[in-house]
Backbone bond lengths (Angstrom), bond angles and torsions (degrees), N, CA, C in turn:
res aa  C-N    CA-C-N  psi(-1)  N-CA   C-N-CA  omega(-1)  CA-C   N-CA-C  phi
1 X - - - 1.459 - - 1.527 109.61 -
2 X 1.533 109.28 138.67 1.498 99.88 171.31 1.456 94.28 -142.30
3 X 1.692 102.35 150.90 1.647 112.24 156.98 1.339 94.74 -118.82
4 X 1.804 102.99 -165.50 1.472 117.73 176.00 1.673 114.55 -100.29
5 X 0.682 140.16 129.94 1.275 133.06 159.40 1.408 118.70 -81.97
6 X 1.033 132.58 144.72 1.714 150.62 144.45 1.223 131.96 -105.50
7 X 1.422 110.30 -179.62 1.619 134.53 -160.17 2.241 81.64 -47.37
8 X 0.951 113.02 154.58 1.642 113.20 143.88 1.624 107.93 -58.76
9 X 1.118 100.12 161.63 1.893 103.07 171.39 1.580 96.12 171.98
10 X 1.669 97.92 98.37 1.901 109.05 140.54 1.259 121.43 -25.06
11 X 1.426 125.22 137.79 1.263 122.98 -169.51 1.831 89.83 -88.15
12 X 1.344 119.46 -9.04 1.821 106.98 160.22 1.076 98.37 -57.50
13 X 1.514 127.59 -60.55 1.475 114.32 -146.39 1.611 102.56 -81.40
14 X 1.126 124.21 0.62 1.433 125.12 176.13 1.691 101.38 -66.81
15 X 1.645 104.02 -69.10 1.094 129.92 169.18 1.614 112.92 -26.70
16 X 1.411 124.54 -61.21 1.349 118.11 152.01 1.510 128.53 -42.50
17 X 0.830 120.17 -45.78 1.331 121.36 177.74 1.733 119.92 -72.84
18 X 1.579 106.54 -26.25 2.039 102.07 138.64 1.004 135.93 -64.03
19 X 1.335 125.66 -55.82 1.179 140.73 179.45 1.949 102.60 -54.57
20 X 1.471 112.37 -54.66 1.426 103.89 163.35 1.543 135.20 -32.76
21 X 1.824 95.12 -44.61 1.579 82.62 170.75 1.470 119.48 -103.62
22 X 1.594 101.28 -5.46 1.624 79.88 156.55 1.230 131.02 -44.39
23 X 1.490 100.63 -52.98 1.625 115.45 -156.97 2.009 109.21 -80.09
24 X 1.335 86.18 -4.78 1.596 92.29 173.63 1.869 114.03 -81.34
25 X 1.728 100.61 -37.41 1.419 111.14 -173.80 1.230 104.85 -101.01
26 X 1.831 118.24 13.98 1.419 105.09 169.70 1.445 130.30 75.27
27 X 1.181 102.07 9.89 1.418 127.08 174.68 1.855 123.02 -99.16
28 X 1.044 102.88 -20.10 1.808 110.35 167.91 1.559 110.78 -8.23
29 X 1.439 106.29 -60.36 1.594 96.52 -163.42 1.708 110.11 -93.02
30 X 1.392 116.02 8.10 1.666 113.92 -161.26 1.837 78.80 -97.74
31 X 1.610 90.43 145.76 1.627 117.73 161.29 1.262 117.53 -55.10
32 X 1.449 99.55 -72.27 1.496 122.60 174.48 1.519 114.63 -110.92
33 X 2.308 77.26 121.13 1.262 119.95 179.30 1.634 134.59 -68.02
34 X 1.314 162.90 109.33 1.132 156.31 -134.22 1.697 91.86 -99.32
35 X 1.295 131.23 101.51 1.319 127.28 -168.62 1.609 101.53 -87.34
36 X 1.442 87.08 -62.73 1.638 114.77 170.95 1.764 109.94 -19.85
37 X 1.629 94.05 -84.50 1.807 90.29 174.81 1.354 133.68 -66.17
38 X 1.327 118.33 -6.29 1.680 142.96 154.18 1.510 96.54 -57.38
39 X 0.838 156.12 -32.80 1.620 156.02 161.63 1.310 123.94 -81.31
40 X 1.365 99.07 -58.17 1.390 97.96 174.89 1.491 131.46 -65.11
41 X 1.271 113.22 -27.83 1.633 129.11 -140.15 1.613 90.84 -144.98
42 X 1.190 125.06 -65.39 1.580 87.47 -167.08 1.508 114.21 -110.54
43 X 0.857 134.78 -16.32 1.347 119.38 143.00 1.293 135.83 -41.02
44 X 1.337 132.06 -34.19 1.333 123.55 130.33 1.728 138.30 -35.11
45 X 1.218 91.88 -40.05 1.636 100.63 178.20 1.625 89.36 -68.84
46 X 1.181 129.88 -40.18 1.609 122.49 -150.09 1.630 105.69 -94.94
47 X 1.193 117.06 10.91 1.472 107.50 -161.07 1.392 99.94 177.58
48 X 1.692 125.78 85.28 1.349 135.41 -175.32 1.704 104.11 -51.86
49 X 1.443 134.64 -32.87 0.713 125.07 175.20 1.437 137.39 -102.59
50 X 0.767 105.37 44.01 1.955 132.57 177.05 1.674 89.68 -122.05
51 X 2.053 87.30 134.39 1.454 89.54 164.54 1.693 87.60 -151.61
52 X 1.970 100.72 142.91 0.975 118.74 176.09 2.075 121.35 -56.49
53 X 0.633 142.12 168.10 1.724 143.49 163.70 1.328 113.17 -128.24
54 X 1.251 155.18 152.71 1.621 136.15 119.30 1.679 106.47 -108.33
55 X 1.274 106.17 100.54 1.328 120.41 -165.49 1.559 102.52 -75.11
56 X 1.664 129.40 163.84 1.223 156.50 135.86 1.862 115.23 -24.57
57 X 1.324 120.16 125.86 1.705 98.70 164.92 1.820 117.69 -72.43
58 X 1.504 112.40 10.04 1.531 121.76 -176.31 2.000 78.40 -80.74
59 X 0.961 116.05 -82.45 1.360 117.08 -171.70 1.585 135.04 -34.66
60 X 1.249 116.86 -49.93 1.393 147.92 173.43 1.535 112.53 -89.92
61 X 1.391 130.42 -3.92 1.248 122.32 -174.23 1.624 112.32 48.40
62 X 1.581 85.15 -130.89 1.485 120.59 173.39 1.516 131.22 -84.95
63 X 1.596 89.28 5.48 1.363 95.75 164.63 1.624 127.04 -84.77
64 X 1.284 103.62 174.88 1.920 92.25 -166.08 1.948 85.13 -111.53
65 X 1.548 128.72 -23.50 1.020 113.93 -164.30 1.952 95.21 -178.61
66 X 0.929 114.80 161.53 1.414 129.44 179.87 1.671 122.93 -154.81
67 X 1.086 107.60 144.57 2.292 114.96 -176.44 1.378 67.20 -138.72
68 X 1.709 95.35 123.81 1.494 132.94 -173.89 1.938 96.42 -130.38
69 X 1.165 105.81 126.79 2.027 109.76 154.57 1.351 107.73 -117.79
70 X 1.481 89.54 145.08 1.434 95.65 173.25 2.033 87.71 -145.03
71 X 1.083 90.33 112.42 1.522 93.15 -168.22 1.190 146.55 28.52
72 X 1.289 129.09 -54.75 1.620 108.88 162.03 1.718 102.69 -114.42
73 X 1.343 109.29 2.62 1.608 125.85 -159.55 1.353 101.93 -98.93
74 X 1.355 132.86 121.19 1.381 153.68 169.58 1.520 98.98 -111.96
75 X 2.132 95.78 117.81 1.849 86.90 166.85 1.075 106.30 -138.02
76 X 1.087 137.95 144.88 1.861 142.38 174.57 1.475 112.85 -82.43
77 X 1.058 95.58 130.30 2.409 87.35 -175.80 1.451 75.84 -121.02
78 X 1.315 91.55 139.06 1.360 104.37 153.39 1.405 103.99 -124.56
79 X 1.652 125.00 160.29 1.221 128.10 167.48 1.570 116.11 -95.24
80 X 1.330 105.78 134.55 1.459 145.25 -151.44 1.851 85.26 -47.40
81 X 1.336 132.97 -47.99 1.512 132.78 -158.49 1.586 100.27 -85.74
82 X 1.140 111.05 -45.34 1.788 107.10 154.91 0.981 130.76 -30.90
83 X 1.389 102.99 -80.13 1.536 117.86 -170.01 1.989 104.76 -68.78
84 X 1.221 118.99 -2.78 1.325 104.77 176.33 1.604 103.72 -84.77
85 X 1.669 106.85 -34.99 1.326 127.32 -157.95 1.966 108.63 -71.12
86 X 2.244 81.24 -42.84 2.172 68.34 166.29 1.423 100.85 -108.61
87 X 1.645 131.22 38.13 2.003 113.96 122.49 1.501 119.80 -67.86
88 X 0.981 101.80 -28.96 2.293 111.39 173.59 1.501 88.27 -85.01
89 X 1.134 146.14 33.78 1.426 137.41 -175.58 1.590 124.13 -7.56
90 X 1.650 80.89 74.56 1.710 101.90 -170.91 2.166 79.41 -76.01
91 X 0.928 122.78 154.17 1.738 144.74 -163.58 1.795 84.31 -87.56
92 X 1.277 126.12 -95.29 1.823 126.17 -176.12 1.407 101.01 -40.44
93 X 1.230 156.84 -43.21 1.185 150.28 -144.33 2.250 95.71 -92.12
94 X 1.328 89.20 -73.41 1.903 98.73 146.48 1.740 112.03 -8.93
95 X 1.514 105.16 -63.80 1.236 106.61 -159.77 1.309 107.61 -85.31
96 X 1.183 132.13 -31.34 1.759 133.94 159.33 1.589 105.13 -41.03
97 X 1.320 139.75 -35.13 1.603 145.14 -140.84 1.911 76.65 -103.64
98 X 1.301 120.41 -68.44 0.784 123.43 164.45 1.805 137.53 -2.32
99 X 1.876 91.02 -99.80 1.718 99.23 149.14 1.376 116.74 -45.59
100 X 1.084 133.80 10.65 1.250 96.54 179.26 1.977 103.19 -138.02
101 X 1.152 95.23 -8.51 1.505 104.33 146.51 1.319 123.06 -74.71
102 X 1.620 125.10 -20.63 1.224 117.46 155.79 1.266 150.83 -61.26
103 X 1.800 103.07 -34.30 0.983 133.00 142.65 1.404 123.86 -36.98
104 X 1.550 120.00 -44.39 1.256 115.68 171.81 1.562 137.49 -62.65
105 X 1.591 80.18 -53.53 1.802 102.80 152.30 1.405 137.60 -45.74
106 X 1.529 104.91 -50.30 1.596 119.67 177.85 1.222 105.72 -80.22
107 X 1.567 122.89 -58.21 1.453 118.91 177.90 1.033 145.84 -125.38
108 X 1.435 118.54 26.68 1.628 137.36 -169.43 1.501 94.54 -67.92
109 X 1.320 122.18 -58.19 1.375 135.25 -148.32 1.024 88.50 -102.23
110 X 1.037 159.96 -19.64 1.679 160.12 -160.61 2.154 91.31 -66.78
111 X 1.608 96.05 130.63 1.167 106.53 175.54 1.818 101.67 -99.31
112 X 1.510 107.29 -15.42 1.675 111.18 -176.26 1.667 108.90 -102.34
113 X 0.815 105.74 18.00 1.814 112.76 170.00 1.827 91.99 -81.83
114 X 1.444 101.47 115.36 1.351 100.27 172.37 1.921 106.43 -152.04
115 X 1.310 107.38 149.38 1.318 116.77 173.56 1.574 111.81 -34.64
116 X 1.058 115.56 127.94 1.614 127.12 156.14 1.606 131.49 -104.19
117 X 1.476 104.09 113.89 1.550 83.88 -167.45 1.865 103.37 -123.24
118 X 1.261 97.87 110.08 1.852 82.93 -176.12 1.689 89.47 170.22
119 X 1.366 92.14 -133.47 1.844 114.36 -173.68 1.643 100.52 -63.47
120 X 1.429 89.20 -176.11 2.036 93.18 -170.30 1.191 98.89 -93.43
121 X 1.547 126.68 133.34 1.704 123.34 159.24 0.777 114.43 -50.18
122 X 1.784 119.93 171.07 1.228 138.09 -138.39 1.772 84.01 -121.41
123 X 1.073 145.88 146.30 1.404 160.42 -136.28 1.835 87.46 -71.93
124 X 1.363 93.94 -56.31 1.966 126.32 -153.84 1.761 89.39 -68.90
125 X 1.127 124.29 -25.58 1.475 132.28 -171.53 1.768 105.59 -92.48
126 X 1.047 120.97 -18.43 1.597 121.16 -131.55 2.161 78.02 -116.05
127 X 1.491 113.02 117.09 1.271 108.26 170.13 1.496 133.72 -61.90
128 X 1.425 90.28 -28.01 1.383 104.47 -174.43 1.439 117.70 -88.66
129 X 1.358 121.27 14.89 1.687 148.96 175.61 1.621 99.43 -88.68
130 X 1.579 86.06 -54.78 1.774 108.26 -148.99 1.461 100.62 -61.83
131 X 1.750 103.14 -40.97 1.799 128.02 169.46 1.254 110.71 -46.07
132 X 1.089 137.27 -41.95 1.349 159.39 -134.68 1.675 90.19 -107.91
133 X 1.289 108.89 -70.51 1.635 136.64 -166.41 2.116 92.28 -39.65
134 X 1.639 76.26 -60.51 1.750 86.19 -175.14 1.136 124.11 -43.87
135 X 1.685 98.07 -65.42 1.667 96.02 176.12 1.301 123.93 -41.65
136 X 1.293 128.02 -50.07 1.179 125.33 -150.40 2.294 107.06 -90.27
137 X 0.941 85.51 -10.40 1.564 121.92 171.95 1.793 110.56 -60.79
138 X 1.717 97.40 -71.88 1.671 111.28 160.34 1.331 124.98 -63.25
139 X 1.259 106.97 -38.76 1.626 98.25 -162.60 2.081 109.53 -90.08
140 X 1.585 106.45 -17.21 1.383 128.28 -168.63 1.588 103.60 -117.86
141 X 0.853 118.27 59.83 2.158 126.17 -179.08 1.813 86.59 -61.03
142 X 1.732 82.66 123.24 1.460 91.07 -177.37 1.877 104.16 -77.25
143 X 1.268 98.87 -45.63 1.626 103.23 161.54 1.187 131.17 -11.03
144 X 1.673 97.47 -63.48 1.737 128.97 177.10 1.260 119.33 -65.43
145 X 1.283 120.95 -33.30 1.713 117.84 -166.89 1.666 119.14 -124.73
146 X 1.609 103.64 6.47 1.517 104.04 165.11 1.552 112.43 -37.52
147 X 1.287 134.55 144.05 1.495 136.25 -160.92 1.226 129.86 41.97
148 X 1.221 128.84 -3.93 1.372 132.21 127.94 1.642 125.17 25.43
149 X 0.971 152.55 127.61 1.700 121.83 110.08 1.614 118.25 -74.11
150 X 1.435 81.58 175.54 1.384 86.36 160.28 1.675 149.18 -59.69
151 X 1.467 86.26 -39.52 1.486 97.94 175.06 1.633 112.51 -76.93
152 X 1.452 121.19 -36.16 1.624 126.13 -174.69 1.678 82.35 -69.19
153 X 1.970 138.52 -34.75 1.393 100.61 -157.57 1.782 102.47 -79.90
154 X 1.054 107.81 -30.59 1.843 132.21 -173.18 1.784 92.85 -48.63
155 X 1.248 113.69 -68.33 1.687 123.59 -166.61 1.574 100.22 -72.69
156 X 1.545 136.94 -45.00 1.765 111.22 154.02 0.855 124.30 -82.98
157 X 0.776 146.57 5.12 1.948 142.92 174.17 1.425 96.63 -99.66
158 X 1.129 140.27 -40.27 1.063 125.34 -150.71 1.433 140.46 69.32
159 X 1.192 100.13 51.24 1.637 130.30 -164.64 0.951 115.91 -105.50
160 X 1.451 148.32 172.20 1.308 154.04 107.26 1.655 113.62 -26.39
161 X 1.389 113.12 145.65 1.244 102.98 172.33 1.446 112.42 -68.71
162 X 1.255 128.10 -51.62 1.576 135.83 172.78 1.509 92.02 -44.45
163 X 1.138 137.71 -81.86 1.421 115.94 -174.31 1.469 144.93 -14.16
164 X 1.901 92.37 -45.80 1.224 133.65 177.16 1.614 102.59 -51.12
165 X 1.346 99.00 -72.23 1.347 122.16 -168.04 1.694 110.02 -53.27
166 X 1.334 96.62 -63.95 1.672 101.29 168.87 1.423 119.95 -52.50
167 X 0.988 122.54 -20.32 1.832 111.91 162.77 0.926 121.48 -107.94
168 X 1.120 150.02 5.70 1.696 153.08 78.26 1.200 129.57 17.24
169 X 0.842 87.29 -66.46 2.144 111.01 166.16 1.457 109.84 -58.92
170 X 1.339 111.08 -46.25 1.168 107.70 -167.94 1.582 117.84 -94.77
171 X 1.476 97.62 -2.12 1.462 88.51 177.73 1.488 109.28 -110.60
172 X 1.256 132.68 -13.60 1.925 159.48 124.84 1.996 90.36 -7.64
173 X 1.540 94.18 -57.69 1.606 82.95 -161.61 1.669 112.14 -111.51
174 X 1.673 111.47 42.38 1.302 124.51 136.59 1.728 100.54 94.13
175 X 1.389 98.22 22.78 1.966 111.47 -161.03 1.562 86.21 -101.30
């Protein structure tokens, strides 16, 4: 069995690294995040060599989305039923566009993203945590939704309710 391993990364310093680009795109104080044009639109502006996809399910299977390199080229696929699902800003569909802009961020460019082959990573090691970490990081501003429920964070953020709930939880218990 193998995964990838990466850099370590605190889900604070994850958390920094949203809040960073909020506060870069001027977005700090908004609920709801523009994921969609964060892919499409300015990440392109920021990085000639990133290019967006909305791939086929012939291509992508069973995947919901993929950040692919191929040498200096970083591309995000999303699958075609997704990406229609967060333009109706279905909240889980949102959060795939999401993870996987994190991925870009955390490890597109990463020269220490490397094969792991052995025991299970450690959460802080594991990209697809860190992916995870992110999304819910961007799309759930812990800042923003102290007193919250769940359902008011799910219906402005544009979340899943489980999303909702799970970063709720986690910020309730000091994470």
């Amino acid at each position: 069995m193998h995964a990838f391993r990466a850099l370590p990364m605190k889900r604070s310093e994850i958390r920094a690294v949203a809040q960073d680009l909020r506060r870069s795109l001027g977005l700090e104080g908004r609920l709801w995040f523009p994921v969609l044009q964060l892919v499409e639109h300015a990440f392109p502006l920021l990085d000639k060599q990133y290019h967006f996809e909305v791939a086929d399910r012939d291509e992508l299977g069973e995947s919901h989305g993929l950040t692919e390199r191929d040498g200096d080229w970083v591309t995000i696929k999303i699958r075609e039923d997704i990406y229609d699902r967060a333009c109706s800003d279905e909240g889980r569909d949102r959060g795939t566009v999401a993870h996987e802009a994190g991925h870009y961020l955390l490890h597109a460019r990463s020269t220490a993203l490397h094969r792991h082959f052995g025991d299970t990573l450690k959460s802080f090691e594991d990209p697809e945590w860190q992916a995870k970490a992110f999304q819910g990081e961007l799309l759930v501003p812990k800042h923003l939704v102290t007193g919250m429920t769940a359902s008011q964070v799910a219906h402005q953020c544009g979340v899943s309710y489980e999303a909702a709930d799970y970063q709720l939880k986690l910020y309730e218990a000091g994470k």
